[in-house]
Backbone as JSON, one array per atom type, in Angstrom:
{
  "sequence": "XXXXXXXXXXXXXXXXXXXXXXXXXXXXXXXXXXXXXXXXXXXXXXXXXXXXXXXXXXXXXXXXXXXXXXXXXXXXXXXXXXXXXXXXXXXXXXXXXXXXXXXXXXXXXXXXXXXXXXXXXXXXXXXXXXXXXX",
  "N": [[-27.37, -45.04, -51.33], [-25.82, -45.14, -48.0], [-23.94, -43.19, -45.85], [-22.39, -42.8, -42.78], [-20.71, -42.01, -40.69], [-17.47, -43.07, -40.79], [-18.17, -45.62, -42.79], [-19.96, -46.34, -45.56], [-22.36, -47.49, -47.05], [-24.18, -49.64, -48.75], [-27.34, -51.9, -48.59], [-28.32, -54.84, -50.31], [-30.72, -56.73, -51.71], [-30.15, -59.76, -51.71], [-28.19, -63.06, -52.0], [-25.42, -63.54, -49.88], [-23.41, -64.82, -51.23], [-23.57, -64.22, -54.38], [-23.71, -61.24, -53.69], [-20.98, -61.16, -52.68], [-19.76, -61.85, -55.36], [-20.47, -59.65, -57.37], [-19.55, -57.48, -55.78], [-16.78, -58.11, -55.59], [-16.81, -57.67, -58.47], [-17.04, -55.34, -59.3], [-15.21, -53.66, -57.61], [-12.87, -55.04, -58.71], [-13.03, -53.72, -61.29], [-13.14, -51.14, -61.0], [-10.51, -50.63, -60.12], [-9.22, -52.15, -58.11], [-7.31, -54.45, -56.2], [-8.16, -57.4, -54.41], [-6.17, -58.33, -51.44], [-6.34, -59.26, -48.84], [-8.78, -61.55, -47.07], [-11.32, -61.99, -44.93], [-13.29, -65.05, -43.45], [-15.23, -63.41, -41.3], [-17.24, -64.91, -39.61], [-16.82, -67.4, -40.26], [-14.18, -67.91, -38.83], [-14.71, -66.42, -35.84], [-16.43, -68.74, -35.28], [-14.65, -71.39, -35.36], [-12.4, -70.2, -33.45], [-13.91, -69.75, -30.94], [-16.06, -71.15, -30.62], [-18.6, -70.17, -31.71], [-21.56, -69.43, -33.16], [-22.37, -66.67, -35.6], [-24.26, -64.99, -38.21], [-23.46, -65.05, -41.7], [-20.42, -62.99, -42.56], [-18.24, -60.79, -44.06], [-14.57, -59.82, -44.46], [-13.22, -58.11, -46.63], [-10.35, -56.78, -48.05], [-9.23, -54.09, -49.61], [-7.68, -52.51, -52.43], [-5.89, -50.31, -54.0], [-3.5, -50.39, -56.22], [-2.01, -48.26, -57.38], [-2.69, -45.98, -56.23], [-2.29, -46.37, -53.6], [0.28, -46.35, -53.7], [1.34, -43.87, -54.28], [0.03, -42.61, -51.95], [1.9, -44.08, -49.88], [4.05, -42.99, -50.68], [4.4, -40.72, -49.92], [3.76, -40.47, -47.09], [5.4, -43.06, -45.61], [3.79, -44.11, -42.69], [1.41, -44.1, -43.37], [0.58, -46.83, -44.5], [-0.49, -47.83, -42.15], [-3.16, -47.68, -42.36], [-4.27, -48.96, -44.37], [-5.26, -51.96, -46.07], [-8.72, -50.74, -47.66], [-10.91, -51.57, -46.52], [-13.45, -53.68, -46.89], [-16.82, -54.66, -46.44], [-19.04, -57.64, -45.83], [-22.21, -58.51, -44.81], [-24.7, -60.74, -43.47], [-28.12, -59.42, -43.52], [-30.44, -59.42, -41.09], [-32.93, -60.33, -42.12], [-32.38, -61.1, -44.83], [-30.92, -60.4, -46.29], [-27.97, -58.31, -47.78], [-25.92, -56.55, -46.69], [-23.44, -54.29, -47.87], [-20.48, -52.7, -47.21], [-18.19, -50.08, -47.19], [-15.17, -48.57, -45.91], [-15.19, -44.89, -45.72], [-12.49, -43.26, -47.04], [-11.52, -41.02, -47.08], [-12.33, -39.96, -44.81], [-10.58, -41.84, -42.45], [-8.5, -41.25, -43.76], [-8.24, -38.96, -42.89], [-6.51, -38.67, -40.56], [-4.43, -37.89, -40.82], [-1.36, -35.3, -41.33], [-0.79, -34.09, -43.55], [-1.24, -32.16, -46.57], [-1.06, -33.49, -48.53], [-2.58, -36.05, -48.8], [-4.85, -35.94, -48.84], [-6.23, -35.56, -51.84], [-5.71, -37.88, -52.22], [-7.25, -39.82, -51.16], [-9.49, -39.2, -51.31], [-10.28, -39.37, -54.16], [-9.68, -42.45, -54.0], [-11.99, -42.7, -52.37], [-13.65, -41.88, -54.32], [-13.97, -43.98, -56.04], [-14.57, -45.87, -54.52], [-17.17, -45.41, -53.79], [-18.41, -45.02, -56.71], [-17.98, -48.27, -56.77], [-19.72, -49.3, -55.03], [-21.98, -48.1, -55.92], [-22.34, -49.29, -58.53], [-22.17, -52.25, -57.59], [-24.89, -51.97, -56.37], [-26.84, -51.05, -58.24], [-26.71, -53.22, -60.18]],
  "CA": [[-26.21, -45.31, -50.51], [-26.05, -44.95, -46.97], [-22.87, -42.45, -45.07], [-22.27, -42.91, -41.66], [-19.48, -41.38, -40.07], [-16.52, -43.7, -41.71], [-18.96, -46.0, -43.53], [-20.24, -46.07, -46.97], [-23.55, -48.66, -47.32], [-25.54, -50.08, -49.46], [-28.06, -53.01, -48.75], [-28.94, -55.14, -51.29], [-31.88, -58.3, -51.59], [-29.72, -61.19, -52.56], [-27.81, -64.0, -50.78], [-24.24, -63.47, -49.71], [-22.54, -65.6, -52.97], [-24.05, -63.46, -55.0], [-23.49, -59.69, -53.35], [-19.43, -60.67, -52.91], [-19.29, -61.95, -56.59], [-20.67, -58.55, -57.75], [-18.75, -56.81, -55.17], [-15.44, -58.19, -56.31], [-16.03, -57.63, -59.96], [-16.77, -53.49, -59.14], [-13.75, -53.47, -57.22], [-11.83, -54.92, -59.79], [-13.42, -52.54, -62.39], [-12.51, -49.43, -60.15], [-8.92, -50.68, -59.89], [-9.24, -52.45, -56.61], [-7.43, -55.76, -55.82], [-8.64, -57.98, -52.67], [-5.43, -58.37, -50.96], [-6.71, -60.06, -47.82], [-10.06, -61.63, -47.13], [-11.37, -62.66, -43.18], [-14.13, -65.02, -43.79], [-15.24, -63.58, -39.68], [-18.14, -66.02, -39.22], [-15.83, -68.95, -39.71], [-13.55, -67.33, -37.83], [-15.25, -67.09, -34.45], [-17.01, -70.21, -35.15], [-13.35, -72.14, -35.14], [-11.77, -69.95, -32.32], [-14.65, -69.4, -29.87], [-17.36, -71.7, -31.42], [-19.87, -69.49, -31.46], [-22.29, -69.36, -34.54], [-22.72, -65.8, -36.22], [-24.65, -64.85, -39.43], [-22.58, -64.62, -42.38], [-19.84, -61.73, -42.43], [-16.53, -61.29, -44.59], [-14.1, -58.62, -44.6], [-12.18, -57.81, -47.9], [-9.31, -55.96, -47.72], [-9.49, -53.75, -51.25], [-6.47, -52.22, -52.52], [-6.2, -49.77, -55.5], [-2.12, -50.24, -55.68], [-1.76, -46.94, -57.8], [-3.53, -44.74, -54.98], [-1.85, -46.74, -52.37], [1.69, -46.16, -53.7], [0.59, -42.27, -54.04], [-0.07, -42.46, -50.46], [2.59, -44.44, -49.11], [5.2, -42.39, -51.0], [4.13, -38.8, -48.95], [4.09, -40.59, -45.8], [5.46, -43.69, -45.11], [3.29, -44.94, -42.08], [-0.15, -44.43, -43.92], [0.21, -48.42, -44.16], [-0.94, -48.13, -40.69], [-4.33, -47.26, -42.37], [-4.41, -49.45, -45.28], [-6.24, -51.36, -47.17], [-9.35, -50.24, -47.76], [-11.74, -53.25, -46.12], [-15.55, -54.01, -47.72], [-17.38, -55.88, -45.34], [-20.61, -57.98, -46.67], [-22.43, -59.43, -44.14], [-25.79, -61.24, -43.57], [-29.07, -58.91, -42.64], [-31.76, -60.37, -40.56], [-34.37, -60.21, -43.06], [-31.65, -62.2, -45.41], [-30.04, -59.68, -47.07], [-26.78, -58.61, -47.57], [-25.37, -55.01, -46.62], [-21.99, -54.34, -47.97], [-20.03, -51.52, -46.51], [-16.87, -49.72, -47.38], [-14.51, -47.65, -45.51], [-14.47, -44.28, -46.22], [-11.02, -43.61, -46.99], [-11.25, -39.63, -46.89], [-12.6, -40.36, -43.06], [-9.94, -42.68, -42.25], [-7.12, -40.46, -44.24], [-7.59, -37.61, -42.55], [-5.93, -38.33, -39.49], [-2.95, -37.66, -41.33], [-1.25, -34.54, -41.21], [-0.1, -33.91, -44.58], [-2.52, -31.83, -47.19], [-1.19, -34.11, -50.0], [-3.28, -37.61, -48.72], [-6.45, -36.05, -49.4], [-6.81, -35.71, -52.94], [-5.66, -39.36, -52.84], [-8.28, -40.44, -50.07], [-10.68, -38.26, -52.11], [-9.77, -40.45, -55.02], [-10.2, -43.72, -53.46], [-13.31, -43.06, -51.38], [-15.09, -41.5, -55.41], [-13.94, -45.37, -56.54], [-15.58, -47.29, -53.51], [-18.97, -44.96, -53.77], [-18.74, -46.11, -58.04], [-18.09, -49.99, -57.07], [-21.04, -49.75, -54.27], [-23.22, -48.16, -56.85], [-22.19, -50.66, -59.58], [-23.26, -53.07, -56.94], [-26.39, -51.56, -55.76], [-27.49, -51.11, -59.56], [-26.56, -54.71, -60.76]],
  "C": [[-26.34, -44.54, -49.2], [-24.77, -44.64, -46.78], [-23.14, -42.68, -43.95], [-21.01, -42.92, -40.82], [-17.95, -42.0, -41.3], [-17.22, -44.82, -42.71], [-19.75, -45.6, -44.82], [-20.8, -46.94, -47.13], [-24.4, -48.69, -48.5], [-26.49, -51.79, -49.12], [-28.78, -53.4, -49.6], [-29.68, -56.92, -51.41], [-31.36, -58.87, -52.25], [-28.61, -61.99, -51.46], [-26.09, -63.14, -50.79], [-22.96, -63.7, -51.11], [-22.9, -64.69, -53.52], [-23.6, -61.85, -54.75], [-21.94, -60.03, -53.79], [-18.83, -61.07, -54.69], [-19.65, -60.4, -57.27], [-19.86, -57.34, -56.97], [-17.27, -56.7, -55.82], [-14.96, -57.59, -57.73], [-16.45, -55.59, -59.72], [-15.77, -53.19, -58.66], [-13.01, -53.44, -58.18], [-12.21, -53.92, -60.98], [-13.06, -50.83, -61.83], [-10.87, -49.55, -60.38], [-7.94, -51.24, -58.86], [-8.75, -53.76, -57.09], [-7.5, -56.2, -54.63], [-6.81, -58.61, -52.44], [-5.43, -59.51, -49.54], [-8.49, -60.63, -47.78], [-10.11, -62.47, -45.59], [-12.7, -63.25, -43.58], [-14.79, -65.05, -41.57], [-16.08, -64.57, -39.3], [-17.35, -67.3, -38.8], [-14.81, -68.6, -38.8], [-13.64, -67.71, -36.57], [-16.1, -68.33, -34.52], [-15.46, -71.51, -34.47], [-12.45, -71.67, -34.08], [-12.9, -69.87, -30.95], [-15.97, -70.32, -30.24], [-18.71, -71.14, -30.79], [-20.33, -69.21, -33.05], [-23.06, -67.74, -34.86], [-23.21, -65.45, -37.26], [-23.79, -64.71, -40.46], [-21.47, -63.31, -43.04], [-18.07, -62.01, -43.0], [-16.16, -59.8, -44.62], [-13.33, -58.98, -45.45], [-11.35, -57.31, -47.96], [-8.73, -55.44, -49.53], [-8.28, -52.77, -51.17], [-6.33, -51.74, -53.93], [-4.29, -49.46, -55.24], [-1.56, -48.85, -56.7], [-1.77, -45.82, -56.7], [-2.57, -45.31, -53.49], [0.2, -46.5, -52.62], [1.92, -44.33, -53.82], [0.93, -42.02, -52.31], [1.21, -42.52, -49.66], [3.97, -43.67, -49.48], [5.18, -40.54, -50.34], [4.25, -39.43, -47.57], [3.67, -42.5, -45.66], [4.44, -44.98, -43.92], [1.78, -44.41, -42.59], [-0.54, -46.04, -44.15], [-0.53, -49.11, -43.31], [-2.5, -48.76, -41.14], [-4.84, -47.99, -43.69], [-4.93, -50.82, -45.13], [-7.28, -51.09, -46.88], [-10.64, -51.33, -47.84], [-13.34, -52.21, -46.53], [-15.61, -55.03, -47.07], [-18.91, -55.98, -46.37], [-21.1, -59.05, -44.98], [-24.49, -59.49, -44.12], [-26.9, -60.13, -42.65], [-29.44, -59.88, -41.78], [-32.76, -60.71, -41.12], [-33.47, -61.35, -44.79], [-30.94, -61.23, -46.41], [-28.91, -59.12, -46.96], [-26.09, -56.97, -47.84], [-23.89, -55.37, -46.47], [-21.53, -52.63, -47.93], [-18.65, -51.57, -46.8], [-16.09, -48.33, -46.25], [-14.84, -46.6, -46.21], [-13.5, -43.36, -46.06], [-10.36, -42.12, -47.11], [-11.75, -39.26, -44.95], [-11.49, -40.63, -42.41], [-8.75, -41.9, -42.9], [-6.82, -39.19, -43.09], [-6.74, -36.82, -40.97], [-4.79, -37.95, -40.14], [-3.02, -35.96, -41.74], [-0.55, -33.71, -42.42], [-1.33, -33.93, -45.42], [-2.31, -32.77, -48.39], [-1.5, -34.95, -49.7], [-4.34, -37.35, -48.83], [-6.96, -35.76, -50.42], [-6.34, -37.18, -53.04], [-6.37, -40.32, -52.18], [-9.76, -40.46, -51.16], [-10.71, -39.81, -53.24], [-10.6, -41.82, -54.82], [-11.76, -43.95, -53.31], [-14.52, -42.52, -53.06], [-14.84, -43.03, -56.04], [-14.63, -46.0, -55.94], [-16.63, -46.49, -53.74], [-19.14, -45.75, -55.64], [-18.78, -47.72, -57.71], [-19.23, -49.94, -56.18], [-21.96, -49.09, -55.44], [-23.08, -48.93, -57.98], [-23.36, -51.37, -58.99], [-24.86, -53.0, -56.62], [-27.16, -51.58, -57.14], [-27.57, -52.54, -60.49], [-27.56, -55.77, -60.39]]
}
């Protein structure tokens, strides 16, 4: 697994169908439900028709951890959910990337959102290594 500032990677050799079906079911095995989903390719294809490689954003949502959160401070919503992007290498493979959500928490000024960032962000490193091991 690959860190990178707010990022949390793994690239893995298989098509797109394939990575977000294994994606989804580690999510849901962590505790995560997809809440939103952007499929962006089609996206700017249909507003700007311009043709991009394949790229989706998930919008993952562990509603235990997120009611945790939102009950210490209110506008943490701002910062919610907790998007997994999969999108198409160049070489044809398919790097899926998660927020992480102790990065992204800690603008907040209140010491009780980071054992529940903490939390989150040790669930998305288990569903990317699910994935990465599957």
């Amino acid at each position: 697994m690959e860190k990178q500032g707010y990022e949390m990677s793994i690239t893995k050799d298989t098509d797109m169908a394939t990575a977000e079906e294994e994606t989804r079911a580690a999510l849901t095995a962590e505790g995560f439900g997809i809440l939103t989903e952007i499929d962006v390719a089609a996206t700017l294809e249909a507003k700007l028709g311009v043709t991009t490689p394949p790229y989706k954003i998930l919008g993952a949502c562990n509603p235990n951890l997120a009611h945790q959160a939102l009950d210490i401070e209110p506008a943490i919503g701002l910062l919610l959910p907790c998007n997994v992007t999969l999108r198409m290498t160049e070489d044809g493979a398919t790097r899926i990337s998660a927020v992480d959500p102790a990065a992204m928490l800690s603008v907040s000024e209140s010491s009780d959102i980071q054992p529940i960032a903490d939390e989150a962000r040790s669930r998305l490193v288990a569903a990317l290594t699910a994935v990465e091991s599957a």
